[in-house]
C-alpha positions in Angstrom: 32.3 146.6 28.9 35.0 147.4 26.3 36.6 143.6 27.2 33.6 142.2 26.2 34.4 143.1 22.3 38.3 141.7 22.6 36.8 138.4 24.0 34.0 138.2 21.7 32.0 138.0 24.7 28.2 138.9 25.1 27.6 141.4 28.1 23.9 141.7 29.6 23.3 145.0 30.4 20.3 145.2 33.2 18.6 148.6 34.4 18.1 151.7 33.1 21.5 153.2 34.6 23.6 150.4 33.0 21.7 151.1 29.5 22.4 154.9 30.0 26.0 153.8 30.9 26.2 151.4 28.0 24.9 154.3 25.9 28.1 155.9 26.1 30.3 153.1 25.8 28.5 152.7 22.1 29.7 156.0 21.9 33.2 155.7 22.6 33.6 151.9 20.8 31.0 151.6 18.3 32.0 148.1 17.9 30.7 147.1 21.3 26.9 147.6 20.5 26.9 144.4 18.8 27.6 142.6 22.4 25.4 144.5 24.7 22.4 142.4 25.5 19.4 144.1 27.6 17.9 142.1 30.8 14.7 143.6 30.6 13.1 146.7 30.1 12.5 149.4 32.8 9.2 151.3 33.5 11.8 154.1 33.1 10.1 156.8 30.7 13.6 157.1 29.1 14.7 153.3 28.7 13.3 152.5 26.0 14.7 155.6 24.1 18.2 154.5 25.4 17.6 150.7 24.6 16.7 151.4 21.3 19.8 153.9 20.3 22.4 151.3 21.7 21.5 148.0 23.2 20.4 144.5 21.4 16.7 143.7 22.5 15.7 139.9 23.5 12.5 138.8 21.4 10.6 139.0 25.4 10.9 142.5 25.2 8.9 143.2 22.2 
């Protein structure tokens, strides 16, 4: 994921184990929450908690 911010490059993160692992890349590279872009959201009582603290939501999500 960390790439994604050197190449200015938009990385789709899908599932509620990518968002918890793109939760801590946020934390270690701030930077990169502008690039994360989340698939969908999860039935997952915890997603949306994680989506919201890290990862960009799509306007289909809301």
């Amino acid at each position: 994921m960390g790439m994604g911010t050197s190449r200015r490059i938009a990385v789709v993160v899908d599932g509620f184990i990518a968002t918890a692992a793109a939760m801590l890349a946020v934390e270690l590279c701030p930077r990169l929450r502008g690039y994360l872009i989340a698939a969908h959201r999860s039935v997952e009582v915890g997603h949306r908690v994680v989506l919201e603290s890290s990862v960009r939501r799509t306007g289909a999500m809301e």
